[in-house]
N, C-alpha and C positions, 0 to 999 in steps of 0.2 A: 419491912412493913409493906414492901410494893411489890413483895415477888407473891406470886400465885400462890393457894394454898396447893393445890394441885396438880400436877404435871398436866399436858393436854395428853387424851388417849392418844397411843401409836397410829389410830385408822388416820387420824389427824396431822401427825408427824410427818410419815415417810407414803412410797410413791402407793398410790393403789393398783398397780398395776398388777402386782403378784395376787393381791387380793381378789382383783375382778376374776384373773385369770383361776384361780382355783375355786372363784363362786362359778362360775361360769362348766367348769369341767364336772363340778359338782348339781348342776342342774338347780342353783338356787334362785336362778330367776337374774331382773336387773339389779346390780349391782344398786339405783337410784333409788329401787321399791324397798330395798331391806331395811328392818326396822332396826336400825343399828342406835343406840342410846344416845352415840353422840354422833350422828349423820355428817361424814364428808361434804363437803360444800362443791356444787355443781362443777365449779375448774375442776378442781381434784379430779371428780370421777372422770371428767373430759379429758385430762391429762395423760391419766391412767391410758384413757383406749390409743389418745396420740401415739402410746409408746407400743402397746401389741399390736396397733396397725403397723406400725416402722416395723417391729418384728414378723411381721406376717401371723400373729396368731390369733388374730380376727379377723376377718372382712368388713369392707365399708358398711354393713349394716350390722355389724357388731355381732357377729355370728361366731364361733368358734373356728378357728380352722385347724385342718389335722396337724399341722404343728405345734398350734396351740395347745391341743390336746396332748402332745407329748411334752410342750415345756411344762403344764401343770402338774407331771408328775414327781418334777425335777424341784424339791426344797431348795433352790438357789433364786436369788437376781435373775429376773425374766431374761434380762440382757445375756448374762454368763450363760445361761439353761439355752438361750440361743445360740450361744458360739460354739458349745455341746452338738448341740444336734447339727448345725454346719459343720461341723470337725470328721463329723462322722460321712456325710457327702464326699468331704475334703480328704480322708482317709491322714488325718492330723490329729485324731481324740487323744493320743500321747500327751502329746503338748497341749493340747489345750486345757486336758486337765490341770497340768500344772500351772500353766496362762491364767484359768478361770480363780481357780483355788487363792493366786497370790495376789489378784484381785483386791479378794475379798478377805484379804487379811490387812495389817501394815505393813508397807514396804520394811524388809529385812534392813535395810540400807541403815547405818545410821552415822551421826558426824559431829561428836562429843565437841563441844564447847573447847577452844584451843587446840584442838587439833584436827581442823577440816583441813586444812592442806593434806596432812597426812591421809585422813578418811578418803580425800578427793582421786590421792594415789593410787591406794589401792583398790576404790573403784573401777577405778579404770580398765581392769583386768575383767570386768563383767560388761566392759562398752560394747554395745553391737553396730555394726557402720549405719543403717539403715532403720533400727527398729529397738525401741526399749523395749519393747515386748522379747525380740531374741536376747536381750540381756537378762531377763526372767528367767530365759531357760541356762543361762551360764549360769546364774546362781545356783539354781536348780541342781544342774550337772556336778559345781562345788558342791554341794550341801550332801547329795547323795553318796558322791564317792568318800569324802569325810566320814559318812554313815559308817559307810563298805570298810574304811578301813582304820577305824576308831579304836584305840589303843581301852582308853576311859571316857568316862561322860566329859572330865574334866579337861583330857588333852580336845575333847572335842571343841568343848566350847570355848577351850583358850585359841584353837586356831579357827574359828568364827570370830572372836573377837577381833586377832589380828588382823582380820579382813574388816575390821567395821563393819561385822554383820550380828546382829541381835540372835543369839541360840532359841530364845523363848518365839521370837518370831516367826525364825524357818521351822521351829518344832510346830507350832499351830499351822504355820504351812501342808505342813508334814501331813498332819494328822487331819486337815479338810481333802489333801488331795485325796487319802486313804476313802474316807467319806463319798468321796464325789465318783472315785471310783468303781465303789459300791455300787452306787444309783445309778451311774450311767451302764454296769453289765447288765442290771435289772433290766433298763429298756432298751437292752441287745448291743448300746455301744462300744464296739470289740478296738483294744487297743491295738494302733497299728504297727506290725511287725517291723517294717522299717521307718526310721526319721522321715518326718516331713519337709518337703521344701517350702523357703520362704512364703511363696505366692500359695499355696496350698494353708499355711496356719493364718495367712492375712488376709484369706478368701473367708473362713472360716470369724475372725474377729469381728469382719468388717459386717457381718450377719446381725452380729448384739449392738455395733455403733456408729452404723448407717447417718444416724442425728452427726453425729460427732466426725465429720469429713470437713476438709478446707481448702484452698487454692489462692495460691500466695498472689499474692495483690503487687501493684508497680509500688504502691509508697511501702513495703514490707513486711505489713502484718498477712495475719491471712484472713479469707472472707471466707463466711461461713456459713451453713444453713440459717435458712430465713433471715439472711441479711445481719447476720451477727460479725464481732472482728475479734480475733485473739490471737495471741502470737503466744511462741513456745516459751514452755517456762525453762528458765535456768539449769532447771537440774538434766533436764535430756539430755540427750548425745545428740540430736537434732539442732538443738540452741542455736549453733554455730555458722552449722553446714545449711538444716533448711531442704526445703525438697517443695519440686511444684505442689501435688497434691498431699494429701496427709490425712488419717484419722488419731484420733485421742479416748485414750481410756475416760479422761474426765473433760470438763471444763470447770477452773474453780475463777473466783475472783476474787483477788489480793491487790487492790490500788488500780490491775490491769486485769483484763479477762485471759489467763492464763489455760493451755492446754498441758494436760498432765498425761508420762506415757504415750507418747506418738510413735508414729510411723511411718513409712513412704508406701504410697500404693499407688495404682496404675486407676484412671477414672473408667478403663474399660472392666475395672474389675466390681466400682461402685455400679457400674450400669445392670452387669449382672444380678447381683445380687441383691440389688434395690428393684429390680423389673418391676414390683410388683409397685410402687413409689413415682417410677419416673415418669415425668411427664416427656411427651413427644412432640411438634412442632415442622409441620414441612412447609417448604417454601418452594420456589423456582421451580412448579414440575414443568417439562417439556420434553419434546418427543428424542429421543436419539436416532439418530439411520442407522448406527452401525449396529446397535443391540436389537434394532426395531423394534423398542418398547417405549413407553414414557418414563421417563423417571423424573425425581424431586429428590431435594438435598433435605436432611432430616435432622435438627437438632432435640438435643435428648438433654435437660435439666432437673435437678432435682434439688427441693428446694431453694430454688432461685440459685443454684449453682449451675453452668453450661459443661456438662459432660461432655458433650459431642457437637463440634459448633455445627459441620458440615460434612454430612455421610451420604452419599450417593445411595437411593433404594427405588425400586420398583414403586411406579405409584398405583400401579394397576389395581395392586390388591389393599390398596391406603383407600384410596376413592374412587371406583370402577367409574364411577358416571361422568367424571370428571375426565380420567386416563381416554375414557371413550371416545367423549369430544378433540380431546387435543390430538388424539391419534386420528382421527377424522379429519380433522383444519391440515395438519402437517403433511401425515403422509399422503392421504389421497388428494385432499387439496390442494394442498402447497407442492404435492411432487415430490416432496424427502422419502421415497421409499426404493428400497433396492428389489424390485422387481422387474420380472420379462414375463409377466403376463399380459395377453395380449391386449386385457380391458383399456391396464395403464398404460402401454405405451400410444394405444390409440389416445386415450385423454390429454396424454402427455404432449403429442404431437398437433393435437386440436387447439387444445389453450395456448403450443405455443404459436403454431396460423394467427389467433386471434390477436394478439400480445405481439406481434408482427405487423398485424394493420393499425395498431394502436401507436405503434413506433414511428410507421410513418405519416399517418395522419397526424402525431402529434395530439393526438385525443384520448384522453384517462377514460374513457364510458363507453368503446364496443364491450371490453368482456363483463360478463356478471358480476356481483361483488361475491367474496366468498360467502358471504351466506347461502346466497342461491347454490351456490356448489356444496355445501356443507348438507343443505336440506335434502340432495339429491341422495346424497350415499346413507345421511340420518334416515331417510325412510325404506330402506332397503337391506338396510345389517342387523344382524339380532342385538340386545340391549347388552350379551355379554361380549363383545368382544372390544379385548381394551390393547391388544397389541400384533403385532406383523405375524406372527407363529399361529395364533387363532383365528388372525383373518384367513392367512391363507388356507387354513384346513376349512374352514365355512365356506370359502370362495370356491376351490376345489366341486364341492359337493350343492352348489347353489349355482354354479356356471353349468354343472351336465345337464340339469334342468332346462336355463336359461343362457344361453348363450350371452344376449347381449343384456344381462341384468346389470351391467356397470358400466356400460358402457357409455355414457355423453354425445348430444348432435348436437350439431350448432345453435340450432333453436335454445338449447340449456343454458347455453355458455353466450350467446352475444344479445346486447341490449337492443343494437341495430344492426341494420346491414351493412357499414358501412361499401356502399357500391364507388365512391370517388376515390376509392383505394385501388389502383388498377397496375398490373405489370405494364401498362406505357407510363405513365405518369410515377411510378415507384419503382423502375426497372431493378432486376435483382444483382446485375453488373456491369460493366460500363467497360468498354473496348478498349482497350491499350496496345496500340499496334496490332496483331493480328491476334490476340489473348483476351479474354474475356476475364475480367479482375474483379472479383467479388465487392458489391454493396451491402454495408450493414446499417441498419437505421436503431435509433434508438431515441426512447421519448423521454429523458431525464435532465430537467436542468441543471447547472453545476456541476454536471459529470464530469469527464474531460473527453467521452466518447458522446455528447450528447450531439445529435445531430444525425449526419450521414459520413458515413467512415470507409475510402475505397483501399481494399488492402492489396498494396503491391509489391510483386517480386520483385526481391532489390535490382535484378538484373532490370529491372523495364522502370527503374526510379527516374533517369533521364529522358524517357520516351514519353512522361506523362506531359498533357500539355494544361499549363496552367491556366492558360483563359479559359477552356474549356468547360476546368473541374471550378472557375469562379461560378457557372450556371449551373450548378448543385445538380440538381434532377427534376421534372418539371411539373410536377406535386410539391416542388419546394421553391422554384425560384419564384413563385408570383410572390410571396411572403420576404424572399429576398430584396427585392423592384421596391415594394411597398416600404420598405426600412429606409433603402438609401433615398426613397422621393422623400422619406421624413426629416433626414439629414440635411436637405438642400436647406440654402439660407430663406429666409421666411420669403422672400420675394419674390422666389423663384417657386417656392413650395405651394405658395394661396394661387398661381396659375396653374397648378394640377390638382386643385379640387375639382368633382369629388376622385381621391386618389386611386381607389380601385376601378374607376374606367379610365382611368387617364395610363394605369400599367396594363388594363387587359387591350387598350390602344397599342402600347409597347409592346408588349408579347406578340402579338398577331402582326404585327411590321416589321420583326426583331429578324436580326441576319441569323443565320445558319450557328450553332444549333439553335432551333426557333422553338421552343417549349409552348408548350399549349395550355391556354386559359382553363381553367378550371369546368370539368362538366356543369350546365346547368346554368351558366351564366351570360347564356345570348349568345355567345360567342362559337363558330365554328372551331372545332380542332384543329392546329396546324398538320397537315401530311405528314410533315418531314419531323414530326415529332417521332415516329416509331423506327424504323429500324437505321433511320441516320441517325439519331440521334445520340451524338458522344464520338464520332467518326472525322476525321479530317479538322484541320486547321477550324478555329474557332475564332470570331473577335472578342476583344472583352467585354465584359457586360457594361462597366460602364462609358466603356468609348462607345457602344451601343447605344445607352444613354442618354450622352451629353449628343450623338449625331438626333438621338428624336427630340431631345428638347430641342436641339439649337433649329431642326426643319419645322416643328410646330409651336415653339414660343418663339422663336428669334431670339434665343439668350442663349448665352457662354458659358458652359459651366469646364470651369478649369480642373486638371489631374487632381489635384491638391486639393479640391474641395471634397473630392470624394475618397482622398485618402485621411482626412480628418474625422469621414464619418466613423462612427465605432459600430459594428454588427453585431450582433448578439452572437456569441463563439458559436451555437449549430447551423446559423447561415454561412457558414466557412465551412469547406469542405476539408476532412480530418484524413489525415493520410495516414497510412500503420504500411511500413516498413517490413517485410518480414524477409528469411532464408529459405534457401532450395527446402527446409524440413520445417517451414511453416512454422518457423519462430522467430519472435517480436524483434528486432532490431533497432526500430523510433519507432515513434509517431509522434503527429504534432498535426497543427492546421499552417503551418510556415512551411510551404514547399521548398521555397528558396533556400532557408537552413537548413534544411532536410536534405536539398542536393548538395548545398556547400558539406557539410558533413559526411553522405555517404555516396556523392555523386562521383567519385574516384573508382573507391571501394564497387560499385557498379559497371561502371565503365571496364574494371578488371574481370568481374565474372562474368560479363555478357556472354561471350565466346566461349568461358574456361568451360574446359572437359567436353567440347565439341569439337568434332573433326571436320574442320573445311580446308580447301585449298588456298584459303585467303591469309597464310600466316607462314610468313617466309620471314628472312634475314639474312642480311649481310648483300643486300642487290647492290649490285655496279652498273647492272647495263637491262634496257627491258628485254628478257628474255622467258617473262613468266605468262605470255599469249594477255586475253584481253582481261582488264580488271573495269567489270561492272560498276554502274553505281549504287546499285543495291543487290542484295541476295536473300533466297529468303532457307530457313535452315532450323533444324529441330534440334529443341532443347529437350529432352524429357516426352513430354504429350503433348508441346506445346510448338507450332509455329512459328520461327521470330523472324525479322528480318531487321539484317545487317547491311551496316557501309564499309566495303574496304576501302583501302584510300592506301596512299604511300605515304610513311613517313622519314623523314630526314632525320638522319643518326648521326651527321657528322662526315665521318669518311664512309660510310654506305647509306642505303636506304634497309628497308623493311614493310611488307605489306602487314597492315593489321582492321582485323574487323571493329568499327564503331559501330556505338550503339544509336548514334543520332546523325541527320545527314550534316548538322552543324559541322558538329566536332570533325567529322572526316572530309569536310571539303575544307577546314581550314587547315588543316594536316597535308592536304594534297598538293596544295600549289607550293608549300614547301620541301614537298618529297621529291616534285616533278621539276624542279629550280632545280636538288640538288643531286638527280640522275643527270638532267642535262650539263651541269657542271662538269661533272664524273666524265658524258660523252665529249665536251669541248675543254677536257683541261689543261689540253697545250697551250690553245686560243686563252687561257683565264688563266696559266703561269706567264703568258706573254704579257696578258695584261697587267699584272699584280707588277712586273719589273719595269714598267712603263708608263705609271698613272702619273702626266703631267704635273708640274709642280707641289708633288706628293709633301718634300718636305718642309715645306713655309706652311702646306695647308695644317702639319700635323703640330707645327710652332703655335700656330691661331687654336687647334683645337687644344691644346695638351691640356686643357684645366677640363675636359671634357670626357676623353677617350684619349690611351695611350696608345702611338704612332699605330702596333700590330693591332691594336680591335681598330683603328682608326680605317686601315685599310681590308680587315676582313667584313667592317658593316660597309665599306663601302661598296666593294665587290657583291656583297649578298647584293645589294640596293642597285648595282647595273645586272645582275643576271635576272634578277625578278624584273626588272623594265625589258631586258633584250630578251631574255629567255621566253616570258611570258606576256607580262604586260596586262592588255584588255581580252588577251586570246583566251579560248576554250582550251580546258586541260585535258591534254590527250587520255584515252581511255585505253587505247590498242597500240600496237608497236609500230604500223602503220603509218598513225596520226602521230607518233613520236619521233618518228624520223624524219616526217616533213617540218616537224615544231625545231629539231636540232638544226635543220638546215637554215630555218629563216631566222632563227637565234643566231646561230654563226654570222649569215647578213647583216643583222642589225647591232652587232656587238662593239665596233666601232665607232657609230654614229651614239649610239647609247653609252658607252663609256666617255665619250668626251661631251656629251651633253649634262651627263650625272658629274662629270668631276666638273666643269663649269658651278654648276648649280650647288656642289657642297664650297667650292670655292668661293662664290657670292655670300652663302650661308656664314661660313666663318668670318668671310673680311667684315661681315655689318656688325659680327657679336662680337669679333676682337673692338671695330671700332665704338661698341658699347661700353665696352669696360671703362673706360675714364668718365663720360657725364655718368655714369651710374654711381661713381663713387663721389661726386658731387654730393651738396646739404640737400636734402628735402623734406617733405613731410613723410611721418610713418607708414602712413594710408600709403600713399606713393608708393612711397619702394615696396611696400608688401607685395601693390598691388602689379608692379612691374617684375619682381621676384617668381610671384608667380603663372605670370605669362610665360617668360623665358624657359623656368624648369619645367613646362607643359611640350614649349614649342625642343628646347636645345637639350638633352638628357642623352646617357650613354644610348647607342646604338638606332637612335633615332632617324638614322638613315634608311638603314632598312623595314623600320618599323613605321615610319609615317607612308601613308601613301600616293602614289607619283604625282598624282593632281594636287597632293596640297603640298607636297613637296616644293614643288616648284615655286610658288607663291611665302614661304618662308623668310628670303632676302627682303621681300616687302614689306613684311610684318615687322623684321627685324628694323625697318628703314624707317617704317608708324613708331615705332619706341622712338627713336632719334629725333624725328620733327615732335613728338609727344612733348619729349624732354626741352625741347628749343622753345615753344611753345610755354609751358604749363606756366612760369611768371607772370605773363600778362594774360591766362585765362585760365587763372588759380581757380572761380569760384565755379566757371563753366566746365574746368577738367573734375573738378570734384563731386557736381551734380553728375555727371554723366559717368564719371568712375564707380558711385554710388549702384547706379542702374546694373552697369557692368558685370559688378560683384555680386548683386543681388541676383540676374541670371545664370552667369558662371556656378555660384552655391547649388541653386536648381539642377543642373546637369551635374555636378559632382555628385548632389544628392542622387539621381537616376542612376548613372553608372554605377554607385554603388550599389544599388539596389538591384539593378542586371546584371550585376557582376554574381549577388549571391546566387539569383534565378538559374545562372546560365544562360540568360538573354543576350542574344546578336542583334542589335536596331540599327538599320543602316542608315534612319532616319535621325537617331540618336547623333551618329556619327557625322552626318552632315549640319545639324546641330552646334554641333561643336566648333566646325570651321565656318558655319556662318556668322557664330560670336568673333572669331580672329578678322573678318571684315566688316563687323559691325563696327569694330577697335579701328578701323583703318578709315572708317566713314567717319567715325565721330574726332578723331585726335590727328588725321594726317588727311583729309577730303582732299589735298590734291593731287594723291597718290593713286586715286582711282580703284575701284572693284568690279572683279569680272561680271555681276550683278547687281541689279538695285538689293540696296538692305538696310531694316531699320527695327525699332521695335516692333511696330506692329507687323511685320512681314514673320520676325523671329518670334511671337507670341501666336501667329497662325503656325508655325511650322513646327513650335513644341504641342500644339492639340493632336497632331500625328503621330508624335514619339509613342510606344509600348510606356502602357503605364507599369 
């Protein structure tokens, strides 16, 4: 009672796409205007075009196109009539006819009730790895050759059955391809002589089911035009396996959106073939150097599927105006271009002058901003040129004209002049011994090169001098002055307001190098700022400093307050390391670790692969004429100058060239000790069988040095007293014969005064050993522990020096009354222990700190043996000291020490 009396017409049913397409070929007008009884409803007809647009057989404005004109001849599914005439591009129309035809039949396949396993079996035999569609043509190839060699109708169709293949089916099969063949030689479509390959029948499918592509998703299923989801049905040979990309003969929906008949394709093959579909998408253009062109990375989708995520393409001919600009900004303005014409190198070299003043003024605003430079070359190039290849043939032919039509002058490219940028005040290199070491300035904070950067041959690593390079260069040091006055503690800081007259007072008073106040600010230029400057010995800046504060405030500013302050890393001068082939080795702003690291490695290649006469071995006797204290000798292009000196090997000597006059005068007096040895060593085997009560002395030492070093440090300890002593080290053979003779003299008196004097040494420190093992507090003994290992340690004979040698029994003598004492002025030794320790840390922290530099302070050094009488004033005053000494005496004499 509720069914229809009558069916809906077919215009109504099925797709109108074949319909439009043959009103359309037929000149009927819009499909919309026909006066059709029972009129399609507006989707329909829209449908209809969705799907000849996908097939290319209209245009977006609904116009025929010439393939459409050929599918309308073709009585088939728009779709199939499309895989037709693609087959025919494809040189596949074989197969596809049989493709198209089995279509549009029912699937041959069938799988009787109780016996699908069996059905499933011998399906199997028609599986294709990749494509139900290649299984069509197994069928196919069965069914034909069964034709070819069919006994009866009957034997035919029992061996289709036993393949679980329908006869009536592959027979309508049969008889549409026959059909289809027909129609397609009409419109010239010639079967191809040989088999098609896979990509060739799947270029050709993918023509009629462009809609019907997918791309397997992470949760499984596949995603699919306009955002649709369906996964493979059951029955494929795909089910299983799965493949990234895919198209489908159908899409049906059974509980799930199922794809029917799949395949595996390549998305470079949907990109083809869909061209006319795809949409395009560029992103990141930017210029390249090496192609010198712009390009942009190009994604290619179609319907909301990503074919193509990221393909490299020419953007020039995507958006010329655009390409124009960015090859405008890059190449000529930013410099990315690989050219030697001469426009650019002049630019190149101009902006980098500018960009150079800008580094060392530390000012972002001499050069232009690139617009101004962008504008220059925008109003000069024609509007097509979008890459390197057509500049230069424009350029070519617009320079015979114009000479300097690209060329840039200052005036284009700076906002000011700046004139306070000067080669005295910004020098381009700074003297290292008799070499000129290049200055690179650089205006970036956070860099690790921001600042000023001197780059030196490792060989001249040692010859730099560090106070020097603390006064930066003198366009920078007023900015350095003005940091550490801001460091000072507040009370000493509000008496140098206002702060920039109170540094440009310091600059123009300041010792040698004396850097000059900045042009324009009242202030004359110091002289000696120009060609001294960075020459000869330097003070530190801030012992410079504390000398002007303490002469015009009357205030102390101690090392340590100025090693607390922190500087901004480009007020520290950056050292770069480099090899004889000008490559990086360190850098850093830490001189000191830079020479503890490669200050060896230096010291070995000063000389190497130089011929001087200053490099002998195995000397016994002077015999090598006079050795200089300096020399000066070529490395390469480059003038150096060297210290020979002797060194002591043991059983000979050796001349060798230094690189600093340190290193080779501390080398020398033990070369020249152990030549005179060499010449007096009957006198020093005499001596060594004869050192007075040698063995009770070596009983007292043995927890120290064992008897043989006992008597080889003592021996070194009287040749360096008789041999040398206060004398000048001989330089000629002359001066070395009269030095062996007065050695021979005094060797005597000096060997019984030294073995006195280690003899005193040991009887005080044997007679310490029992109160030391006495109870005390921990303070104590630490703080006596490390008196002793300072003063009594292997080889300390010849390693301490004669003046304070001598004074040792004393010291050792202040322990003993220390220890007698400390009971009854437990709280006074503890106050004053406290003090003790507290400057003791001080000089250990220094020496450490000289140690990494390479620092020699003699002032250091006296230092240290003024705290061993400071110990003897405070804990044994009736022991006496060869000078007054106290805290404040040793708090004036540490403001002298090298910070």
């Amino acid at each position: 009672m509720s069914r229809p009396r009558f069916a809906d017409p077919e215009i109504l049913r099925t797709s109108l796409a074949g319909t439009i397409l043959r009103m359309a070929a037929l000149g009927l007008g819009d499909v919309a205007d026909f006066p059709f009884i029972e009129p399609p409803s507006s989707r329909a007809i829209a449908d209809g075009y969705v799907l000849l647009q996908e097939l290319n057989a209209v245009d977006e404005a609904r116009q025929l196109t010439p393939i459409g004109a050929k599918l309308a001849k073709l009585t088939l599914d728009p779709k199939l009539a499309r895989m037709l005439l693609a087959a025919h591009d494809q040189h596949c129309v074989s197969e596809m006819l049989v493709i198209a035809s089995a279509l549009s039949v029912q699937d041959p396949r069938i799988r009787p009730m109780g016996a699908e396993g069996a059905a499933d079996v011998k399906h199997k035999y028609f599986v294709a790895e990749h494509s139900d569609f290649m299984g069509l043509l197994k069928i196919w190839a069965f069914y034909v050759e069964s034709l070819q060699h069919k006994k009866s109708n009957r034997k035919l169709i029992e061996e289709c059955h036993s393949h679980f293949l329908s006869y009536l089916r592959l027979r309508e099969w049969h008889d549409l391809n026959g059909q289809l063949a027909a129609q397609a030689n009409e419109l010239g479509l010639r079967l191809n002589p040989s088999p098609a390959t896979y990509e060739q029948i799947h270029r050709a499918l993918l023509a009629g089911l462009i809609a019907n592509i997918g791309v397997k998703a992470d949760e499984g299923h596949y995603q699919g035009a306009r955002e649709i989801k369906f996964h493979i049905h059951p029955g494929s040979s795909l089910f299983k396996k799965g493949t990234k990309w895919l198209m489908a003969a159908e899409l049906t929906e059974t509980g799930k959106l199922y794809a029917r008949n799949v395949a595996k394709i390549e998305p470079e093959w949907v990109e083809q073939v869909g061209a006319h579909l795809i949409k395009r998408h560029y992103f990141d253009p930017h210029w390249e150097k090496s192609a010198a062109q712009v390009v942009a990375f190009e994604r290619t989708t179609l319907y909301g599927l990503t074919l193509t995520p990221r393909r490299r393409v020419h953007f020039g001919a995507i958006d010329p105006k655009q390409a124009r600009e960015i090859f405008i900004r890059s190449a000529l303005v930013a410099g990315q271009f690989e050219s030697k014409a001469k426009f650019f190198l002049h630019n190149q070299a101009l902006v980098e002058e500018i960009r150079e003043l800008e580094h060392k003024s530390r000012r972002p605003d001499v050069l232009v901003d690139e617009e101004r430079m962008f504008a220059f070359f925008d109003a000069r190039m024609p509007a097509d040129i979008v890459n390197g290849h057509g500049f230069e043939k424009w350029r070519r032919e617009a320079e015979h004209k114009n000479p300097q039509l690209l060329c840039m002058q200052r005036d284009d490219l700076m906002r000011h002049g700046a004139e306070e940028v000067t080669e005295v005040l910004f020098p381009d290199t700074l003297q290292v011994d008799d070499t000129a070491c290049p200055l690179t300035y650089r205006f970036e904070p956070g860099h690790p090169l921001d600042g000023v950067t001197l780059t030196l041959p490792l060989h001249l690593l040692n010859r730099v001098n560090e106070a020097r390079c603390a006064w930066l260069v003198p366009g920078m040091v007023r900015d350095k002055v003005a940091a550490l006055m801001k460091g000072l503690p507040k009370g000493i800081r509000n008496r140098t307001v206002p702060v920039q007259e109170f540094v440009t007072g310091f600059l123009s008073a300041s010792p040698s190098p004396r850097p000059s106040p900045l042009k324009g600010e009242g202030v004359t230029p110091s002289p000696l700022v120009g060609e001294g400057w960075g020459e000869g010995e330097s003070l530190a800046i801030t012992t410079a400093l504390s000398t002007f504060i303490r002469n015009k405030l009357k205030e102390t500013v101690a090392p340590e307050v100025w090693e607390k302050i922190e500087l901004p890393a480009h007020l520290h001068m950056n050292y770069c390391v480099v090899d004889d082939a000008g490559q990086e080795l360190a850098q850093g702003r830490n001189l000191a670790e830079l020479k503890q690291k490669l200050g060896q490695a230096a010291q070995m290649t000063f000389a190497q692969g130089t011929a001087t006469p200053f490099d002998r071995e195995g000397i016994t006797q002077w015999d090598f004429g006079d050795l200089p204290e300096k020399v000066s000798f070529n490395r390469g292009s480059q003038t150096l100058t060297g210290y020979p000196a002797l060194v002591d090997e043991g059983e000979n000597v050796s001349i060798h060239l230094f690189d600093t006059a340190q290193a080779a005068n501390e080398s020398m007096r033990g070369g020249v000790r152990r030549l005179l040895m060499l010449a007096l060593k009957e006198q020093i085997k005499q001596l060594e069988k004869n050192i007075p009560n040698f063995n009770q002395l070596a009983l007292q030492a043995r927890n120290i040095m064992a008897p043989d070093a006992l008597k080889a440090d003592l021996l070194i300890a009287i040749a360096d007293r008789a041999f040398i002593g206060e004398d000048v080290l001989p330089r000629d053979e002359k001066a070395f014969i009269k030095q062996r003779d007065r050695a021979r003299t005094r060797l005597p008196a000096v060997a019984q005064g030294a073995t006195r004097i280690a003899t005193d040494i040991f009887t005080e420190y044997h007679a310490l050993q029992g109160p030391l093992t006495q109870k005390m507090s921990h303070p104590l003994q630490t703080d006596l522990q490390t008196q002793l290992t300072h003063l009594i340690y292997p080889h300390f004979l010849s390693q301490t020096p004669w003046e304070h040698l001598q004074h040792i029994p004393r010291y050792l003598k202040a322990i003993q009354r220390r220890l007698e004492k400390r009971l009854g002025n437990a709280e006074r030794d503890g106050k004053h222990m406290a003090s003790v320790r507290e400057l003791w840390q001080q000089y250990e922290a220094r020496v450490e700190k000289h140690r990494k530099a390479g620092i020699q302070d003699e002032k250091l050094t006296a230092f240290r043996w003024m705290l061993e009488e400071l110990r003897v004033s405070l804990f044994a005053q009736e022991l006496k000291t060869p000078y007054p000494v106290s805290y404040k005496r040793l708090a004036k004499a540490w403001e002298e020490v090298a910070p």
